[in-house]
ZAMARGU-4260 file (C-alpha; in steps of 0.2 Angstrom, whole numbers, plus 5000, padded with zeros to 4 digits):
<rodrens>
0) 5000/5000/5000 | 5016/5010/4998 | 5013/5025/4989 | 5026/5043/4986 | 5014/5052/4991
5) 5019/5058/5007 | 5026/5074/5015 | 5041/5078/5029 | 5036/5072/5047 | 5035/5086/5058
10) 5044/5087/5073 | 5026/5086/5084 | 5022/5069/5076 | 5032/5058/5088 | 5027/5043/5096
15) 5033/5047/5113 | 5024/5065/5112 | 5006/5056/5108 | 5009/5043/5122 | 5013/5058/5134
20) 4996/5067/5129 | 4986/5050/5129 | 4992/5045/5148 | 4989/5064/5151 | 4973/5062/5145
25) 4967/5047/5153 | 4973/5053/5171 | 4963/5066/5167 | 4946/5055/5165 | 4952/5046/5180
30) 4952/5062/5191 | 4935/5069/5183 | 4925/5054/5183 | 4922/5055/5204 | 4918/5072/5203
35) 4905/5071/5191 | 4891/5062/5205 | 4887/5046/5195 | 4887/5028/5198 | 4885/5014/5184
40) 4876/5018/5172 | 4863/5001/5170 | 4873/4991/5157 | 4888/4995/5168 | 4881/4987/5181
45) 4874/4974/5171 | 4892/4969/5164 | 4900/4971/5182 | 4886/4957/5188 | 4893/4948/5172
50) 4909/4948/5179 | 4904/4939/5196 | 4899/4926/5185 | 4913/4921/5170 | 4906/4913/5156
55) 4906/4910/5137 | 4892/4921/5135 | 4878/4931/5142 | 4859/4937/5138 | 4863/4952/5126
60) 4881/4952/5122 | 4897/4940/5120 | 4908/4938/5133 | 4923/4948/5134 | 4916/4963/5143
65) 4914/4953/5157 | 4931/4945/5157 | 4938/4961/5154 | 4927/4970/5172 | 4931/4953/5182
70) 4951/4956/5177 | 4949/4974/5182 | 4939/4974/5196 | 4949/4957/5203 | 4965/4969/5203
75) 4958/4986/5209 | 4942/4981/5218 | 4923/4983/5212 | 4922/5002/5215 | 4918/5016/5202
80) 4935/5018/5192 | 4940/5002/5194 | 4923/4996/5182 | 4926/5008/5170 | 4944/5006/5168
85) 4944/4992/5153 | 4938/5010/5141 | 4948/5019/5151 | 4963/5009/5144 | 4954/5003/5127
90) 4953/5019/5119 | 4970/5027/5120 | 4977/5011/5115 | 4964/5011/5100 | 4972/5028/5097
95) 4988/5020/5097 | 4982/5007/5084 | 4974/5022/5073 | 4994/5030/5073 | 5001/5015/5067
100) 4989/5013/5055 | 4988/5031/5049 | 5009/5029/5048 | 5010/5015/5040 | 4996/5020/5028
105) 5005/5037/5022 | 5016/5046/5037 | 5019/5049/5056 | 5009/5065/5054 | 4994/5060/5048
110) 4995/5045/5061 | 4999/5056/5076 | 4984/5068/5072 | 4975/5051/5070 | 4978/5044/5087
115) 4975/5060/5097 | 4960/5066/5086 | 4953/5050/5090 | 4954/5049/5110 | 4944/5065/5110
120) 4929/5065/5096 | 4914/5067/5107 | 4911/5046/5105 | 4926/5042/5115 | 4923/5058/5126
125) 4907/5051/5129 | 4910/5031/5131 | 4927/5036/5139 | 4917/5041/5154 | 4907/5022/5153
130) 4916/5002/5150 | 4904/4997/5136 | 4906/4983/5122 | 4912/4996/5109 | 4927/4999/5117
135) 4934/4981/5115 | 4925/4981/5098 | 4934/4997/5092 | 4950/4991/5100 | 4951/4975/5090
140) 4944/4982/5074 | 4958/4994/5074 | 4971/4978/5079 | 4961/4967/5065 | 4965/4981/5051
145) 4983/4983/5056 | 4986/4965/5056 | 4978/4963/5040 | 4989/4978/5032 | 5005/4971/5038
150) 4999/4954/5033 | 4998/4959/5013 | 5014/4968/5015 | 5024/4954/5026 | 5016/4940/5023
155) 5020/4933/5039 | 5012/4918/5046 | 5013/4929/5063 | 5002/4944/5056 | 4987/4934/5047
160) 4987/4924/5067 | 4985/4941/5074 | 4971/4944/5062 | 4962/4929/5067 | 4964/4932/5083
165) 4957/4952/5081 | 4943/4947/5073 | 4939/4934/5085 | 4939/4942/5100 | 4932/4956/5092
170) 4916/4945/5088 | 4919/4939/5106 | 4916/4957/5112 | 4900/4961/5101 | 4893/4955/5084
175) 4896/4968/5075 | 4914/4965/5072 | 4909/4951/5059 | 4906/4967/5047 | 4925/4968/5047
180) 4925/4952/5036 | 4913/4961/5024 | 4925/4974/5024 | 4942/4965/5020 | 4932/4955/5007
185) 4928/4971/4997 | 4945/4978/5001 | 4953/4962/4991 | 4941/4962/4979 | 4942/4980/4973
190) 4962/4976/4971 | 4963/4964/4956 | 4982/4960/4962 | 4976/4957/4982 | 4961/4943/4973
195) 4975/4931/4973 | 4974/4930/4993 | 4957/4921/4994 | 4968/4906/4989 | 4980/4909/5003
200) 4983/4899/5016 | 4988/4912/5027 | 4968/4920/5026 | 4962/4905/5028 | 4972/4901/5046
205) 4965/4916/5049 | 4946/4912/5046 | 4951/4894/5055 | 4957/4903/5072 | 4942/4917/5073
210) 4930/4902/5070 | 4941/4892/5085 | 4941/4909/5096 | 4922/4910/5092 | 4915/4892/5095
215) 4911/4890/5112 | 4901/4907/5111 | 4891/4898/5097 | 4893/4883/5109 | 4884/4891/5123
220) 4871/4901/5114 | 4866/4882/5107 | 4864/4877/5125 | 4854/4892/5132 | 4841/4894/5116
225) 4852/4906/5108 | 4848/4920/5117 | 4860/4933/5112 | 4855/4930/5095 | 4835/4930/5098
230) 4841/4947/5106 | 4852/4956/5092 | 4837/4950/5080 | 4824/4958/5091 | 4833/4976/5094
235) 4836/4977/5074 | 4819/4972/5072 | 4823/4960/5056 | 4809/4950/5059 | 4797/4967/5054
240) 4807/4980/5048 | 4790/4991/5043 | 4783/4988/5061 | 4793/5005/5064 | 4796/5022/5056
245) 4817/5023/5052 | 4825/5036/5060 | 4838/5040/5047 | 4840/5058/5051 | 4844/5056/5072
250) 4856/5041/5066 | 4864/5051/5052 | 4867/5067/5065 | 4874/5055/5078 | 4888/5051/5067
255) 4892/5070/5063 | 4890/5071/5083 | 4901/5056/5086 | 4917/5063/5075 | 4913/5081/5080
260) 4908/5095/5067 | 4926/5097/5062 | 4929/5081/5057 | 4913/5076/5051 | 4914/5089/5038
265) 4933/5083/5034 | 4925/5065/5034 | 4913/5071/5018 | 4930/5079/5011 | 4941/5062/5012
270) 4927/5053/5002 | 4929/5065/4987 | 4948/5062/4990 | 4948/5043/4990 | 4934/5044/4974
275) 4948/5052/4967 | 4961/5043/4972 | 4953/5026/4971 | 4966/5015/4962 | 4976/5020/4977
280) 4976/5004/4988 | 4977/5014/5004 | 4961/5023/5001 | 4950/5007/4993 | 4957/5000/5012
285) 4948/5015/5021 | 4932/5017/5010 | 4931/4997/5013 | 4933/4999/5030 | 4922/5012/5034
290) 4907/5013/5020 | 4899/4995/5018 | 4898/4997/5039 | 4890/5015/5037 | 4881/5010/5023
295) 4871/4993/5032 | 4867/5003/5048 | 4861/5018/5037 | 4848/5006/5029 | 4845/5000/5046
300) 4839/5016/5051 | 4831/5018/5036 | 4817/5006/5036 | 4820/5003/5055 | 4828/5011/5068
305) 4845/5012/5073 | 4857/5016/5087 | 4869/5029/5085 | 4885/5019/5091 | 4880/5002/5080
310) 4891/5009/5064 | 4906/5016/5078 | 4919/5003/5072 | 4917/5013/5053 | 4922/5029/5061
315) 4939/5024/5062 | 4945/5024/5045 | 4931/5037/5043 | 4945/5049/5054 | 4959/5042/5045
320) 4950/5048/5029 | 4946/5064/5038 | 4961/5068/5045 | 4975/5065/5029 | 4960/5078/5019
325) 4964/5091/5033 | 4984/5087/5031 | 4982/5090/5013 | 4973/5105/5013 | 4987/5121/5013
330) 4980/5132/5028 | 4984/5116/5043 | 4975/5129/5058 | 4960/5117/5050 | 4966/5102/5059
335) 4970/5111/5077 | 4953/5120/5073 | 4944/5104/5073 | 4952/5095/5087 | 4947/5112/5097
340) 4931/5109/5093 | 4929/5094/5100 | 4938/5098/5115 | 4929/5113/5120 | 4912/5099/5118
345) 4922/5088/5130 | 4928/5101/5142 | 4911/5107/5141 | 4900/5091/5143 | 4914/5086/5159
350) 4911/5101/5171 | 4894/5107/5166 | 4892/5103/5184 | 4906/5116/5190 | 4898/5129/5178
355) 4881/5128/5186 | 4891/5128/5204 | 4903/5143/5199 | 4887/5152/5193 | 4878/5149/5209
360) 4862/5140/5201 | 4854/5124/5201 | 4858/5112/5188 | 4841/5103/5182 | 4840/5085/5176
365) 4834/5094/5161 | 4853/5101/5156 | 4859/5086/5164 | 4865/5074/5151 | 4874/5061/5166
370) 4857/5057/5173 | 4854/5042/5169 | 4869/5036/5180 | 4863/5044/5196 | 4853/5042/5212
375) 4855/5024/5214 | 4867/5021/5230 | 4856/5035/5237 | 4842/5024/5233 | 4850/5008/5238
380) 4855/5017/5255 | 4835/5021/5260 | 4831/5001/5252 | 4845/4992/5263 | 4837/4995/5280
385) 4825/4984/5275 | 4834/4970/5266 | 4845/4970/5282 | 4828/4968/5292 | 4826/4951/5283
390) 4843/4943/5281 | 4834/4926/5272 | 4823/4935/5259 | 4825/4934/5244 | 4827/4950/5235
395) 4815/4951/5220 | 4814/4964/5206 | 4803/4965/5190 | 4815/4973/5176 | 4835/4971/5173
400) 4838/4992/5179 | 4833/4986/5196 | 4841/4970/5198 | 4857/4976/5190 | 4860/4993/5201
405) 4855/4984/5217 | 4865/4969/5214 | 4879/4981/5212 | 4874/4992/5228 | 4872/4978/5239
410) 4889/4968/5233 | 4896/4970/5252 | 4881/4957/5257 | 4878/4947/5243 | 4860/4944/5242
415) 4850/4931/5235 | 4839/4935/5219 | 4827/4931/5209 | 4820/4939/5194 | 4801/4938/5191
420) 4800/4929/5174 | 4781/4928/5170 | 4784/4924/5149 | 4789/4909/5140 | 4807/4914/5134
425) 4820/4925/5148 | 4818/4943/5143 | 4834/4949/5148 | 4849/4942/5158 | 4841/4939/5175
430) 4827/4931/5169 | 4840/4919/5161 | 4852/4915/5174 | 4841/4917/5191 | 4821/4914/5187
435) 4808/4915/5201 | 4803/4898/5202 | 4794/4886/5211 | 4810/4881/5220 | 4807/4897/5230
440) 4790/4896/5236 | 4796/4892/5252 | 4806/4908/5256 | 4801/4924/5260 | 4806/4940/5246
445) 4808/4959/5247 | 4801/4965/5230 | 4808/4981/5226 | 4797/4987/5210 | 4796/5005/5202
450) 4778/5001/5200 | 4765/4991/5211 | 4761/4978/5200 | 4744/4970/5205 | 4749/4954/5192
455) 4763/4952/5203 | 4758/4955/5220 | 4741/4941/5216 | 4754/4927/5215 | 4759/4926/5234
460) 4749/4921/5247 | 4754/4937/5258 | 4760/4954/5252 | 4765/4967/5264 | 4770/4984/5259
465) 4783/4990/5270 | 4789/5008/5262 | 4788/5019/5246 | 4803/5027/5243 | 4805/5043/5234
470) 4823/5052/5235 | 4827/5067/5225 | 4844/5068/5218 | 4843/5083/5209 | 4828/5096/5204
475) 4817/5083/5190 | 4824/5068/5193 | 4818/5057/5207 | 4823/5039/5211 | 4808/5029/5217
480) 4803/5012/5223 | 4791/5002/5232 | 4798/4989/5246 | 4786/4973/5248 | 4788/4957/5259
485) 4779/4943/5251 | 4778/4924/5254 | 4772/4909/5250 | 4774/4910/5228 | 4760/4902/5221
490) 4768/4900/5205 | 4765/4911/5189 | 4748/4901/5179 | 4733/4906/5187
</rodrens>
């Protein structure tokens, strides 16, 4: 992918200068996280529950989100940072990845102002605050498309293993890294020299050790009813893609959102550049690696509805492309323009909080973009009186944003648990793996519900309501909850 096109290194494109800024940065996220008032946000909790139970797979995601909270956690403990810290770490690494790539594709330049640009677009200023699935999924995408460029260049046995092994534990992190093969199948087809590697055995040991690394996923899906797959179908909705109006325009201004304005116009820029310069292998390799992606979600959310982070692993070569447009054009303040941008929307969305404290007035959960991830140890705190009042009950919730946040709030003690599974197939992860059944009916429960669900209450022989609690965190946002001791279950049929 060699190519003379390529301009003098400056002298603030060097490798030791971008690690700097990146441990710089990340000590920064570590300090600013405690101060922002959150706890987990629910799929944090969720994973961290993963974690306390290691396994092949789980309800909605594969595995390695787990393994990666239950490494982190096993090392530093189970509180706030140490959760979050697998992105914490993930991301500048993946910006480390992005330099290399962005070096070996064209120069250290356009690789340096890769990997910094990329640990502070508003996606990674946002889920750099969260551990989540995407940031082993971007992680190993960026490691599967370095292995693969180094493999078509060296042809080392070594580099197709680590390509199988990216894309492998890429899968094992969430399913969307099996686009990366749809990807690297139009890169070598749209390069009439590259065709010959379908035939080599190198791709192949590849394919061989990502199917191996992926197997006992599959393996366990089999055993459990294939739950994560029944999942991924029902949140694309493949089974009615017309039972819903698409929401192209919210998607298509998350990914403007998620590179920042800066580099979301550049983005549109680096397109025309590698229309232009298609019979240039280095741009067919971005526009493989970041339009099919873009281009299946967007008719996702054309006819459906689609999140804006399922297309994130595209908005890696996406920057590349974004960034060597912005090193070519002759006024280069366009570049530090962009990244300020983005900063300023980080610094921003960080210490919103500070601003309304400097200012003297009450932030609302209105302007509060971090709600969602607070109030729940001050709910918890009011809950555990009662849970401590009965030490053999069984602590019961109705959805998987209870379960999850009180499982985690109580991890000092360890309670028993049961989710109330009323439908013929688990409807999340909890109903999988600990389902009210009739070997409970003997003991005694503390339902903690949002809502007084009559449905629920009828199946116990005694229902006793011991509180409703209702704390408010901030002005708009209340966290509330009903405290119940029941007893003898009489089962779920009427």
């Amino acid at each position: 992918m060699s190519s003379a096109e390529t301009r003098p290194t400056s002298h603030m494109a060097q490798p030791w200068l971008l690690v700097l800024l990146l441990i710089l940065l990340t000590v920064y996220r570590l300090w600013v996280i405690p101060r922002l008032g959150v706890t987990l946000y629910i799929d944090e909790a969720q994973y961290w529950t993963w974690a306390q139970s290691l396994d092949w797979g789980y309800f909605s995601k594969p595995p390695v989100i787990g393994w990666l909270i239950a490494a982190s956690t096993a090392l530093f403990g189970d509180g706030l940072l140490a959760v979050k810290l697998p992105a914490l770490i993930l991301y500048p690494a993946t910006s480390w990845l992005l330099y290399r790539i962005g070096t070996r594709l064209f120069d250290a330049r356009v690789g340096f102002r890769t990997g910094l640009a990329f640990c502070l677009i508003p996606l990674v200023s946002a889920l750099g605050l969260a551990v989540s699935t995407d940031a082993p999924l971007m992680f190993f995408w960026a490691l599967g498309m370095l292995a693969l460029i180094r493999a078509l260049e060296t042809d080392y046995m070594r580099d197709w293993l680590l390509l199988g092994a990216a894309v492998g534990l890429g899968i094992m992190s969430k399913y969307t890294m099996a686009a990366f093969g749809l990807s690297a199948g139009f890169y070598l087809l749209s390069n009439i020299r590259l065709r010959r590697i379908f035939v080599h055995p190198g791709l192949w040991a590849a394919i061989a050790l990502a199917c191996l690394i992926v197997l006992p996923n599959i393996l366990w899906n089999w055993a459990h009813d294939f739950p994560t797959l029944r999942h991924t179908a029902d949140i694309t909705h493949v089974d009615g893609l017309n039972d819903k109006s698409g929401n192209l325009g919210e998607f298509l201004l998350a990914q403007a959102g998620s590179l920042g304005p800066g580099f979301a116009l550049a983005f549109l820029g680096g397109l025309l550049l590698a229309w232009r310069k298609r019979r240039d292998g280095r741009y067919q390799f971005l526009l493989a690696f970041s339009v099919p992606l873009l281009a299946i979600v967007i008719i996702q959310a054309s006819r459906s509805e689609a999140n804006g982070n399922w297309a994130a692993p595209a908005l890696l070569a996406a920057l590349l492309l974004a960034t060597k447009f912005l090193a070519r054009l002759r006024n280069q303040n366009w570049w530090l323009i962009a990244l300020g941008l983005n900063l300023v929307l980080m610094f921003g969305a960080y210490h919103l909080g500070d601003f309304y404290r400097v200012s003297g007035k009450t932030q609302t959960a209105r302007m509060d973009p971090l709600k969602r991830a607070k109030g729940w140890d001050t709910l918890a705190a009011a809950i555990r009186p009662y849970l401590a009042a009965h030490p053999d009950a069984v602590m019961l919730t109705e959805d998987r944003t209870m379960m999850a946040h009180m499982l985690y709030q109580f991890r000092d003690i360890e309670p028993d648990h049961a989710a109330w599974t009323p439908g013929p197939h688990p409807a999340d992860h909890y109903q999988l793996t600990s389902p009210l059944d009739d070997s409970l009916h003997s003991r005694p429960f503390i339902l903690i519900s949002r809502d007084d669900n009559q449905a629920l209450l009828e199946r116990f022989a005694s229902a006793t309501k011991l509180a409703r609690i209702s704390v408010e965190i901030e002005p708009g946002l209340r966290r509330e909850a009903s405290v119940w001791l029941l007893s003898g279950f009489r089962g779920y049929s009427r």
